[in-house]
Every structure is written in structure tokens, then in C-alpha cells.
C-alpha atoms as a printed R data frame, in Angstrom:
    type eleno elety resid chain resno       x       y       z
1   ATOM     1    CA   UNK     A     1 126.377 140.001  84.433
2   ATOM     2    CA   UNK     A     2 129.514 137.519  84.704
3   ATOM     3    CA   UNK     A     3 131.688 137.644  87.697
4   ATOM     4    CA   UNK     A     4 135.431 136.277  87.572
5   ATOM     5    CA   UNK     A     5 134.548 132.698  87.160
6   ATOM     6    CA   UNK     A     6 132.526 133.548  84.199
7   ATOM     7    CA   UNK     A     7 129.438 132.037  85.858
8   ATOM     8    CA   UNK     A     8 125.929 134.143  85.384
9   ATOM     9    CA   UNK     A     9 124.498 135.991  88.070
10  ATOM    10    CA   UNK     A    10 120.430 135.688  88.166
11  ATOM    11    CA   UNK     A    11 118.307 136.574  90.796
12  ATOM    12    CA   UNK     A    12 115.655 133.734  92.316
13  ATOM    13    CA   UNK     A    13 112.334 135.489  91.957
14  ATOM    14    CA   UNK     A    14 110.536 133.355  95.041
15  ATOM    15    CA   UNK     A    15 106.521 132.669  94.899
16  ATOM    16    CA   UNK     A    16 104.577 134.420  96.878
17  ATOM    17    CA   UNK     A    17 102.513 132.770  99.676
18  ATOM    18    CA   UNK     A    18  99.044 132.848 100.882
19  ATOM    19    CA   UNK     A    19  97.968 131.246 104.521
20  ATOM    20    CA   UNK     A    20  98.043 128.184 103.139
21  ATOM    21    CA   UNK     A    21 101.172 126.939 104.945
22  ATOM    22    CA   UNK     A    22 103.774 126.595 102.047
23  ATOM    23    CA   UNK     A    23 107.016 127.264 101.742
24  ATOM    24    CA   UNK     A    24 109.080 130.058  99.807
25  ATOM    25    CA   UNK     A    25 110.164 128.885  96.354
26  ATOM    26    CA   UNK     A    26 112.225 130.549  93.475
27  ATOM    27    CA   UNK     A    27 110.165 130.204  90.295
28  ATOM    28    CA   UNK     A    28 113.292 128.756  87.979
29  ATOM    29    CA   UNK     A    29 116.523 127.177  89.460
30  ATOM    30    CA   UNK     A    30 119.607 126.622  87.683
31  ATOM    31    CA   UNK     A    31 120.627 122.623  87.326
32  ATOM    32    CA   UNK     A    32 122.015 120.251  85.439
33  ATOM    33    CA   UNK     A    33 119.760 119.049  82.603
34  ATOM    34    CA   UNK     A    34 120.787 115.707  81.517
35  ATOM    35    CA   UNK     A    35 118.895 115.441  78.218
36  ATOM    36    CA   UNK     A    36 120.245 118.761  76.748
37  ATOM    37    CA   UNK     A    37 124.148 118.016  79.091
38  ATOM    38    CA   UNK     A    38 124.840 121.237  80.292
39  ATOM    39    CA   UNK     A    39 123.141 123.985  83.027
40  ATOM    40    CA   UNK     A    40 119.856 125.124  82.188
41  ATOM    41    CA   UNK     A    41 117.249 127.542  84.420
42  ATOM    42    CA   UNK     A    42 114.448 124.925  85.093
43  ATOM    43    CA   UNK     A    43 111.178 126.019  86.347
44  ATOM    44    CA   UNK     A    44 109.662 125.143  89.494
45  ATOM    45    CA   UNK     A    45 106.377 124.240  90.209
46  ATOM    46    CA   UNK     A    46 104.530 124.160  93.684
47  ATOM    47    CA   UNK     A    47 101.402 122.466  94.663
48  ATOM    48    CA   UNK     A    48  99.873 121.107  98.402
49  ATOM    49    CA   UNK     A    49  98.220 117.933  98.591
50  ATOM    50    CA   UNK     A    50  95.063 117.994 100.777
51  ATOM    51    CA   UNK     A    51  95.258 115.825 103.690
52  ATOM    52    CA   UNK     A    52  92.756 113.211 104.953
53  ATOM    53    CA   UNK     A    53  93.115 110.884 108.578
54  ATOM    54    CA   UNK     A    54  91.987 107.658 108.325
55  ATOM    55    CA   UNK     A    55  89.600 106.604 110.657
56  ATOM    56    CA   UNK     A    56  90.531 102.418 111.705
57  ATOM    57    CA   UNK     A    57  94.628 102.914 111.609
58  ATOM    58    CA   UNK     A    58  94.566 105.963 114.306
59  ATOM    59    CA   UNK     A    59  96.767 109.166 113.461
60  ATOM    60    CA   UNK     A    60  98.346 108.082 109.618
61  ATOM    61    CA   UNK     A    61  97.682 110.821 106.525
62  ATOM    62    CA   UNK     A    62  97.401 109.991 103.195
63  ATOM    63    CA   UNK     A    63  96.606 112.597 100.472
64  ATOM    64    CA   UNK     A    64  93.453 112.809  99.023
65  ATOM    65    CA   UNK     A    65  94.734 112.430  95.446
66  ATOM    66    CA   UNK     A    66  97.901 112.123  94.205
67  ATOM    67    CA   UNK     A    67  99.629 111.899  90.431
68  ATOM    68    CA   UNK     A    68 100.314 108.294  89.740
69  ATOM    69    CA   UNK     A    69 100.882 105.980  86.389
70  ATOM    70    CA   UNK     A    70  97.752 105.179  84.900
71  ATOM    71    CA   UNK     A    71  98.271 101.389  82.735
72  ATOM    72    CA   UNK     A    72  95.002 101.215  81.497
73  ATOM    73    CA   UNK     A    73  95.920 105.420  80.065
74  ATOM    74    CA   UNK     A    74  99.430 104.456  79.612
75  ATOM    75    CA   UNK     A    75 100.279 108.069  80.797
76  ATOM    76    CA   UNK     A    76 100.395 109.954  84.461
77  ATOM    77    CA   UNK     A    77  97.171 111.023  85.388
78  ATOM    78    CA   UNK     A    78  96.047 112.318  88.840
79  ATOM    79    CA   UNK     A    79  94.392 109.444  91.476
80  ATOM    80    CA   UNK     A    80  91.735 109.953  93.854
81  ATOM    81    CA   UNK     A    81  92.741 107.438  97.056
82  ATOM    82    CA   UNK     A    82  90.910 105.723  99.427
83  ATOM    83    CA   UNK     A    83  91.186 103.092 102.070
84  ATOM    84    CA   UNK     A    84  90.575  99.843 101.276
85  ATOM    85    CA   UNK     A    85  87.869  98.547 103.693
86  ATOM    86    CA   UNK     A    86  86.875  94.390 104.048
87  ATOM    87    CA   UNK     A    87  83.973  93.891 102.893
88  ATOM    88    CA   UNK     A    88  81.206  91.652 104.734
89  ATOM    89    CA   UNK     A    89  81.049  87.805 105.861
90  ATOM    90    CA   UNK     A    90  78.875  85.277 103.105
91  ATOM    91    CA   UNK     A    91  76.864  83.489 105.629
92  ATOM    92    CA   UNK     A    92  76.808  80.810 102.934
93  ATOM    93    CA   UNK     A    93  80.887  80.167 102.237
94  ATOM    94    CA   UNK     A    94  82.126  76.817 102.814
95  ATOM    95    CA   UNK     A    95  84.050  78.033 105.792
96  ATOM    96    CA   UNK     A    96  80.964  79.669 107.311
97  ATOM    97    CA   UNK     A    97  78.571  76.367 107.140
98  ATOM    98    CA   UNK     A    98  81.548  74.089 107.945
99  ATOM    99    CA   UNK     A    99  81.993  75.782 111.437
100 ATOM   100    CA   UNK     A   100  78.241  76.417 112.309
101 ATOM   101    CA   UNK     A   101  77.676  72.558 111.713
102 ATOM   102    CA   UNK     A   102  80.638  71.721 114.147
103 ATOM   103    CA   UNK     A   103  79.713  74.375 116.715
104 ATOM   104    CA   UNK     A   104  76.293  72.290 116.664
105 ATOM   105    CA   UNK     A   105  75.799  69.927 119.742
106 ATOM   106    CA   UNK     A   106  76.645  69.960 123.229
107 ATOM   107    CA   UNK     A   107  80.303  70.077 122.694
108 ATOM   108    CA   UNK     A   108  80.835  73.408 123.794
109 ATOM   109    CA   UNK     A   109  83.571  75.486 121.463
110 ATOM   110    CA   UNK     A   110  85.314  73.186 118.800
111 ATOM   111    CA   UNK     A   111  87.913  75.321 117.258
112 ATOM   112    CA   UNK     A   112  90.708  77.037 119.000
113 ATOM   113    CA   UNK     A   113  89.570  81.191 119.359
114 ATOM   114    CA   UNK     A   114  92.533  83.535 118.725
115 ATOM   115    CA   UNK     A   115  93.163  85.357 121.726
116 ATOM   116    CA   UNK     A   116  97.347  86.565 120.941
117 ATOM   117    CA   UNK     A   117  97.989  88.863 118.129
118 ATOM   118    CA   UNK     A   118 101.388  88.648 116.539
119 ATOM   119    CA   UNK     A   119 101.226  91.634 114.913
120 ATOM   120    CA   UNK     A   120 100.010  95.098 116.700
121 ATOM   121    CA   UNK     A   121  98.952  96.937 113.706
122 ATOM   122    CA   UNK     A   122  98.185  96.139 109.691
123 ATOM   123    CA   UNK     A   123  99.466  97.345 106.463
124 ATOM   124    CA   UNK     A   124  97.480 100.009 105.069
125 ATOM   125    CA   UNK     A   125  96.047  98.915 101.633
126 ATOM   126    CA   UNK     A   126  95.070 101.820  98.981
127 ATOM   127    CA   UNK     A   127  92.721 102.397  96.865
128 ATOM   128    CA   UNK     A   128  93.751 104.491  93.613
129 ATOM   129    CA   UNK     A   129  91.291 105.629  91.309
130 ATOM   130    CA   UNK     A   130  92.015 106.977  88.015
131 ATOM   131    CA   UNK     A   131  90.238 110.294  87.613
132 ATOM   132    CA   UNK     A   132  90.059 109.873  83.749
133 ATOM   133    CA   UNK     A   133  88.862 106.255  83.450
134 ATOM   134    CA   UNK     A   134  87.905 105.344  86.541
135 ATOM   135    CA   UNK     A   135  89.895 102.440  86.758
136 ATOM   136    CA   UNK     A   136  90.846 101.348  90.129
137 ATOM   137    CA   UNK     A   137  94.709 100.284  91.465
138 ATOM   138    CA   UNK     A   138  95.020  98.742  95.030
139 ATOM   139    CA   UNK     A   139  98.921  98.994  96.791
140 ATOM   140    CA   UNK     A   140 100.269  98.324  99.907
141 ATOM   141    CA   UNK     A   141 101.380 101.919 101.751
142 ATOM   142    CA   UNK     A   142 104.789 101.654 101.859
């Protein structure tokens, strides 16, 4: 039907919901489409991401996976994400054997031992892997 302004009157049908904690949406919306330059009924689509805690950085979610550029797919592809986590000491690096031969003696403690932090907590790094090629993506949490 048209009203005065010659504007058309639809009705939002809205999604039903299960216990899973999301919210009321219409199915279609009426905006402005910029490709086609005029008002169009666009559909609306609705999904959850699952949530995981991480364990070292305290109470911080990240999803579990998440829909992210792919470059070696060249397309959008869906992620799985995980944190990245150091991995452990070479007892043989150069940096290793430099300070066990200088801690040798009876010289006591050579280099200075870090006892003030500057910074109270780190940036969380990422870990995106492609769920098509299994190509992996690392990025700072912004």
C-alpha cells in the first residue's frame, strides 16, 4: 500500500529465536543500495560466533573462527583462531652459550636481572588459519 508520501508500507517479518541468546532481527530491511542507486529490501543474515577465554591474558574473548581474507585463496573464507604461544628456549643459541660462559666463575651474577616491567600486560598475537588451505595468518588483536 502507499501512504501520502508515496513511500511503501512493508511489514519486518523478525527471526525467530531459540535459547541461544540472540537478538530479534527482521529478515529484509529497506536501504540504500549504492551499486543499483536507489532503495532496495536487502536481506539480513544472523549468525553467533562461539566464544573461547584465553588462558595467559586473564578474562579477553576471541571467537573461535571468524570470516577473514584469505591471500593465498584470494577470496573470504572462514578462519579458525588461536593464540599464538612462544615457543621454547635453544639451549644452543648464541645468546644462550654466551651467558652460561659469563655466569661461569666465582663472579656471582654478571648481567643486570629485570626486576621493573614497563608494561603491565602484552598484545595479544593471533593465529588465523584458513579452513580451506590451511594456510596460517598471525595479527596483532587490535
Amino acid at each position: 500500500r502507499y501512504n501520502n508520501h508515496g513511500i511503501t508500507q512493508y511489514k519486518k517479518a523478525v527471526v525467530s529465536t531459540q535459547s541461544t541468546g540472540m537478538v530479534n532481527v527482521p529478515k529484509e530491511d529497506r536501504k540504500f543500495c549504492i551499486s543499483c542507486n536507489r532503495y532496495n529490501n536487502h536481506g539480513i543474515t544472523q549468525y553467533k560466533k562461539a566464544v573461547v577465554s584465553t588462558q595467559s591474558t586473564g578474562m579477553v574473548n576471541v571467537p573461535k573462527e571468524d570470516r577473514k581474507f584469505c591471500i593465498s585463496c584470494n577470496r573470504y573464507n572462514n578462519h579458525g583462531i588461536a593464540q599464538y604461544k612462544k615457543g621454547k628456549d635453544r639451549k644452543q643459541a648464541q645468546g644462550t652459550r654466551r651467558y652460561r660462559r659469563k655466569q661461569q666463575g666465582c663472579h656471582g651474577q654478571t648481567k643486570p636481572i629485570l626486576r621493573r616491567k614497563a608494561k603491565l600486560t602484552k598484545k595479544l598475537v593471533l593465529k588465523y588459519k584458513c579452513k580451506e588451505c590451511n594456510k596460517v595468518q598471525q595479527k596483532v588483536r587490535p
